[in-house]
C-alpha positions, -999 to 999 in steps of 0.1 A, spaced: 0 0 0 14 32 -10 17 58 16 0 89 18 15 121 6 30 136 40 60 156 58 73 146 91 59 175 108 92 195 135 75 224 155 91 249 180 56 261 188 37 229 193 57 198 214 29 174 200 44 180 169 79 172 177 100 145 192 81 116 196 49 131 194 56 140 154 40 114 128 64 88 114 56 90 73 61 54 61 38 24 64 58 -3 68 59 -40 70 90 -63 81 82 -99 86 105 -128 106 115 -97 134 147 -109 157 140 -117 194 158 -110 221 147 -133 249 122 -161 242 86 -150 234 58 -173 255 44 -194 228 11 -192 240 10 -156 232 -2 -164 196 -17 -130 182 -16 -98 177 -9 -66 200 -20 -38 186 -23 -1 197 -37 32 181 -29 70 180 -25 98 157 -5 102 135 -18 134 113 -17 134 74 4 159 58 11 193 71 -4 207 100 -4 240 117 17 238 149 -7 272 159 -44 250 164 -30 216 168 -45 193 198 -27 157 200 -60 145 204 -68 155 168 -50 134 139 -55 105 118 -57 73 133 -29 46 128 -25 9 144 9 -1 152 4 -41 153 26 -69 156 18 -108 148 35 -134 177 30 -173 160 45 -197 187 75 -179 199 79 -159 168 77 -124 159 60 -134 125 56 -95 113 49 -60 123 29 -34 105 16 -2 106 -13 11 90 -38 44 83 -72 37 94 -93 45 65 -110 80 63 -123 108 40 -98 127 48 -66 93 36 -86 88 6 -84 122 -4 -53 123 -1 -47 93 -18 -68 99 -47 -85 69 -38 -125 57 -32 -143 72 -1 -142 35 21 -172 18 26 -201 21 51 -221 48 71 -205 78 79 -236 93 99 -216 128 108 -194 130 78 -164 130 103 -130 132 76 -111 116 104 -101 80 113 -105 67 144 -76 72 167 -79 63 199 -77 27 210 -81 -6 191 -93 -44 198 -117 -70 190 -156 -79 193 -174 -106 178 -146 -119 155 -134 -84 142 -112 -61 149 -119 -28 150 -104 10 157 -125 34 177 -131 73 188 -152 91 212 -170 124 203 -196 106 177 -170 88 153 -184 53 136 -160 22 141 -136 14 116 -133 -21 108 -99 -31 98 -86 -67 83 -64 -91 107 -31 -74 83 -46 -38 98 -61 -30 61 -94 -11 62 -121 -34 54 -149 2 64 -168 22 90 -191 -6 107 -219 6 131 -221 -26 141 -248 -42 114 -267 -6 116 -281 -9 154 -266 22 167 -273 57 158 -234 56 142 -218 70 176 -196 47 195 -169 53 222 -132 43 224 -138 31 258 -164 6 264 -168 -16 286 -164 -55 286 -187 -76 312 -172 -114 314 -201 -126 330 -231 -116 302 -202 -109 273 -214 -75 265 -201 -49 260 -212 -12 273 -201 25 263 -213 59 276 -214 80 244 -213 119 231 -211 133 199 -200 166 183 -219 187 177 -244 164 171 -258 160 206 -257 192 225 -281 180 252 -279 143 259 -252 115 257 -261 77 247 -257 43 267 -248 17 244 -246 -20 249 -236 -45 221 -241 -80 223 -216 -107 220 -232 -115 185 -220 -77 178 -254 -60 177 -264 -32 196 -293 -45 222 -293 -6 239 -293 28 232 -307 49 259 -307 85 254 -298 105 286 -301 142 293 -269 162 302 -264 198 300 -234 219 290 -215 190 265 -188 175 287 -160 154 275 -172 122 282 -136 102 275 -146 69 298 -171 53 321 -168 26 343 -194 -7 348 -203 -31 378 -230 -57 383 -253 -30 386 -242 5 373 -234 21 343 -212 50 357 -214 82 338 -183 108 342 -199 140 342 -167 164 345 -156 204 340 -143 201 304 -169 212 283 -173 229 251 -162 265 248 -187 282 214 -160 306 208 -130 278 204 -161 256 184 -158 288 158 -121 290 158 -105 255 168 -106 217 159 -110 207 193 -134 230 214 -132 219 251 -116 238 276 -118 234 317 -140 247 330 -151 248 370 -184 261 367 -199 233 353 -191 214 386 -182 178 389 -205 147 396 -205 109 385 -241 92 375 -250 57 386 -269 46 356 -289 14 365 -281 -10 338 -317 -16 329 -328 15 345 -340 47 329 -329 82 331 -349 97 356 -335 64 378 -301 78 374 -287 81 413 -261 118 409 -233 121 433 -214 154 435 -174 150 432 -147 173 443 -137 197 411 -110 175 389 -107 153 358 -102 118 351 -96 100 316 -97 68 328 -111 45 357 -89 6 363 -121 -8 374 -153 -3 393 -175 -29 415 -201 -36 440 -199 -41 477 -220 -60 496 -236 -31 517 -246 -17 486 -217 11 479 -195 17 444 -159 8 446 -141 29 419 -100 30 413 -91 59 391 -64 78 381 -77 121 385 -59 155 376 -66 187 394 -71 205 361 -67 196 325 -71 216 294 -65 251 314 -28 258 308 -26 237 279 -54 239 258 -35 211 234 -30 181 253 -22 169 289 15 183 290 8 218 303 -12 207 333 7 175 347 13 149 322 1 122 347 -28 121 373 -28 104 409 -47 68 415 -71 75 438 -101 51 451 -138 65 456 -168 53 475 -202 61 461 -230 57 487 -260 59 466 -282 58 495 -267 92 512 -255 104 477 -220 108 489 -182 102 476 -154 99 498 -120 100 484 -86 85 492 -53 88 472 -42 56 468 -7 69 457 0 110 448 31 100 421 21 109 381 -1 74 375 -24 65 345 -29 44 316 -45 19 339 -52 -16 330 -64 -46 349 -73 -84 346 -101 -80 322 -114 -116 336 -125 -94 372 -136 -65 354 -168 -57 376 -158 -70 400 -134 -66 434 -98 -66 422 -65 -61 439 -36 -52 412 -36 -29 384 -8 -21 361 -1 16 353 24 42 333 39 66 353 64 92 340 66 135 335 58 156 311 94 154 299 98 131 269 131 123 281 127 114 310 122 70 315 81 63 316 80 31 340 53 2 343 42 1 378 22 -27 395 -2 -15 424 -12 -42 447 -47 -21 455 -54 -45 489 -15 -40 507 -6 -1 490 31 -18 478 37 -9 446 64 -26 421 83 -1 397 99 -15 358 121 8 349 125 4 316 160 23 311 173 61 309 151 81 284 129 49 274 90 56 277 68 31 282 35 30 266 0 15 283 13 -15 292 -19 -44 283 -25 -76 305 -23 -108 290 -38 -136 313 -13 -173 309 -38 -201 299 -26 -217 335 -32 -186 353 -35 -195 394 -41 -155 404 -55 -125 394 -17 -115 383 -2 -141 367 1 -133 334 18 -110 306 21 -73 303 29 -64 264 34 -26 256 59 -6 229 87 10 248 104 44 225 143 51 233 147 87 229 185 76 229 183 64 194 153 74 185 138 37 182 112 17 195 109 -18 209 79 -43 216 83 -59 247 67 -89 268 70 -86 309 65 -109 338 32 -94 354 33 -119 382 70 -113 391 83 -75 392 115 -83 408 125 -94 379 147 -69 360 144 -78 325 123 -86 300 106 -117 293 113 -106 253 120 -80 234 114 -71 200 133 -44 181 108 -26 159 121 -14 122 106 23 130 99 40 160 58 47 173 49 78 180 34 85 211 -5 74 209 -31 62 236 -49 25 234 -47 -11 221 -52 -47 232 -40 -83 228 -66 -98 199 -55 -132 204 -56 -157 174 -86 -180 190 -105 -143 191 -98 -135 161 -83 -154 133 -58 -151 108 -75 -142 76 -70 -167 48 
C-alpha cells in the first residue's frame, strides 16, 4: 500500500508536533523480526495499539494531540515468533483524499474526515479502531487494512466510544457515548451484544456537553463521568477541538442502573477535577460503588492542546459512592504521576486487587516506568525500563494456566529517545522483581506516542486466509 503524501511534521511552537509526538511517514511491514529473549508461545496473536498520526502538514498554531488521523501499530507473535509488524492508516475521507482513492465503505452518519484514533481491539470476531466524540467504528482486516466504517450491522445511531466496557459474565459490552456537535443536550448508553449487535441505546439528558472520554461498569451501574471540560462556542468557531476546563460546570458521577432509565439515574457530587480513565469499578456488599481511578486537578487550562501543560500524569485515587446518602469519599491511593490503567479483564466488575499503570513527566526524556499496584497492601512494584525509554500502556495478558489474578503477561511498545527507536516488549506481570524482560522485540521504526490497544489473540480473532 502506498503511503499517503505527508512531511514529518518538527515544530518549536507545538511539542505534540515534535520528538516523539511527530507522525512517522512510512507504512511499513518487516516480517520474521529478531528476538531477544524467548517469546511465550502461548501468546499467539496480535498486539496492537492506536494513536495519531496526522496526514500531511499541519499548523503547529491549532494543533490538539487529540486531533490526527488514526494509525495501528500491530505486531503478529505465531508460537514464539515475531512473525511481522505493520503499521497502518485507518481508513478516512480525509486518507482517501489524499490518496486519490475511493471514499471506504459504510455509514458515515456525521461525515467526520477523520479516522478513528484512539484505541483498538476486537468484538465478535473483528477487529476494530475506535473514537469518542460521535466517530463510527472502523473495521480493519487481521493485516490492519481497512475493510470500512461498521456501526455494528446498523443498530446504533453511528456514535460509539473508544472506551467501552467489557462484562465477562453476560459478554457484552457497554459505552457511555457523546457526539460533536451532534448531541448538545444528551449522551447515549450503548450496549452490544456478543453477537456484535447493539441490544441498547438509551438517550440520557446532560447539559453543557462535557468530554465524556470513559465510564466505568459493575454488576449494577453504568457509571457516567460528568466532569468540568466542556465545550467552549467561541474555540467551536475557531478551533478543531473545542473543550476547555471549566469549574463552573461542577463535577459529579451518575449511577446509571443498567436496565434502568434516566430519571433512575442516582447523581453524586465530586470534588472539582478530571479523570480519563477509571482501572475498574464494583459492588460491595452493603450496597456502595468501589471505583479506582487515576484524576488530575485541572486539565485543558494551561494547555489547551494536550495533557502536557497541566501534569502529564494524574494520581490513582479510590472512591466510595454511597448511593443511598449520595456521597463520595476520596482517598489517594498513591500521589506519584499514574495513568494508563489496565487490569485483569477476567474481574472487570468486580473486586480486584492489582492494576498495572504508566507513570512518568511531562518530559519526553525522562524514562516512563510500568508500575504494579497491589490495590489490597498499598506496595507498589516499579519496571524501569532504562534512561530516556517511555513506556506506553502496558496491556495484561492472562497465561492459559493462570492460578491469580496477576499471573500473566504485560505487552506494551517502549520508544528510546537515545536512538530514537522503539521496541515491543513482553513482561512478567506476576513477578516484578525481575529486571528484565521476558522478550523484546526491536521494531524497524519508531511509534509515535498514541493512547490505546489490546491483545486480539488468534482464538479471538483469526488469521484471515
Amino acid at each position: 500500500m502506498a503511503s499517503a503524501p505527508q512531511t514529518e511534521s518538527e515544530s518549536t511552537t507545538s511539542p505534540y508536533l515534535s520528538g516523539n509526538f511527530a507522525p512517522v511517514i512510512d507504512e511499513v511491514t518487516q516480517f520474521d523480526l529478531p528476538v531477544i529473549g524467548e517469546l511465550p508461545a502461548e501468546l499467539t496473536g496480535r498486539y496492537l495499539r492506536n494513536g495519531p498520526n496526522p496526514i500531511g502538514d499541519v499548523d503547529p498554531a491549532g494543533h490538539h494531540w487529540f486531533i490526527g488521523d488514526g494509525m495501528v501499530h500491530g505486531i503478529r507473535l505465531d508460537e514464539g515468533r515475531a512473525a511481522w509488524y505493520r503499521n497502518r492508516y485507518v481508513g478516512s475521507s480525509r486518507l482517501s483524499d489524499a490518496r486519490g482513492e475511493p471514499e471506504i465503505p459504510g455509514p458515515n452518519w456525521n461525515g467526520n474526515p477523520y479516522g478513528p484514533n484512539t484505541n483498538v481491539g476486537a468484538w465478535a470476531g473483528t477487529t476494530w479502531a475506535m473514537v469518542e466524540a460521535g466517530g463510527c467504528p472502523v473495521e480493519l482486516g487481521y493485516e490492519l487494512d481497512t475493510i470500512g466504517r461498521n456501526d455494528f450491522g446498523g443498530t446504533i445511531t453511528g456514535a460509539f466510544s473508544a472506551h467501552p466496557k467489557y462484562d465477562p459474565v453476560t459478554r457484552e459490552l457497554h459505552a457511555m457515548v457523546y457526539a460533536l456537535p451532534e448531541w448538545m443536550d444528551h449522551v447515549a448508553y450503548i450496549v452490544i451484544g456478543a453477537d456484535g449487535k447493539a441490544r441498547k441505546e438509551l438517550e440520557i439528558p446532560l447539559a453543557g456537553m462535557p468530554m465524556v472520554h470513559d465510564m466505568s461498569l459493575t454488576r449494577t451501574w453504568a457509571l457516567l463521568y460528568d466532569q468540568p471540560v466542556t465545550i467552549d462556542i467561541e474555540l467551536a468557531a475557531s478551533s478543531i477541538f473545542p473543550f476547555r476546563w471549566n469549574p463552573d460546570h461542577g463535577r459529579r458521577v451518575g449511577l446509571v442502573p443498567r436496565e434502568g432509565t434516566p430519571d433512575e439515574i442516582v447523581w453524586i457530587d465530586l470534588p472539582l477535577g478530571y479523570a480519563f480513565h477509571p482501572l475498574n469499578a464494583y459492588d460491595t456488599e452493603d450496597g456502595r460503588v468501589i471505583v479506582d481511578i487515576c484524576t488530575y486537578d485541572r486539565i485543558f487550562d494551561r494547555d489547551r492542546f494536550g495533557p502536557l501543560g497541566d501534569g502529564a500524569f494524574g494520581r490513582l485515587e479510590r472512591w466510595e459512592l454511597d448511593p443511598v446518602t449520595r456521597t463520595a469519599s476520596i482517598s489517594v491511593m498513591d500521589e506519584r504521576p499514574t495513568d494508563f490503567p489496565r487490569g485483569n479483564d477476567a474481574v472487570a466488575t468486580r473486586e480486584h486487587r492489582y492494576g498495572w499503570f504508566l507513570s512518568g513527566s511531562a518530559d519526553e526524556t525522562d524514562t516512563w516506568s510500568t508500575v504494579k499496584q497491589d490495590l489490597s497492601t498499598g506496595r507498589r512494584w516499579e519496571f524501569d525500563h532504562g534512561p530516556a525509554r517511555q513506556a506506553g500502556e502496558a496491556v495484561f495478558v492472562a497465561r492459559d494456566d493462570a492460578r491469580s489474578e496477576d499471573d500473566g503477561w504485560l505487552l506494551t511498545y517502549v520508544n528510546d529517545h537515545n536512538t530514537g527507536g522503539a521496541d515491543f516488549v513482553v513482561m512478567d506481570a506476576l513477578d516484578f522483581e525481575r529486571d528484565d524482560y521476558v522478550a523484546r522485540v526491536p521494531l524497524p521504526q519508531r511509534v509515535p506516542f498514541g493512547f490505546h490497544g489490546n491483545w486480539v489473540s488468534d482464538r479471538t480473532v483469526p488469521p484471515s486466509g
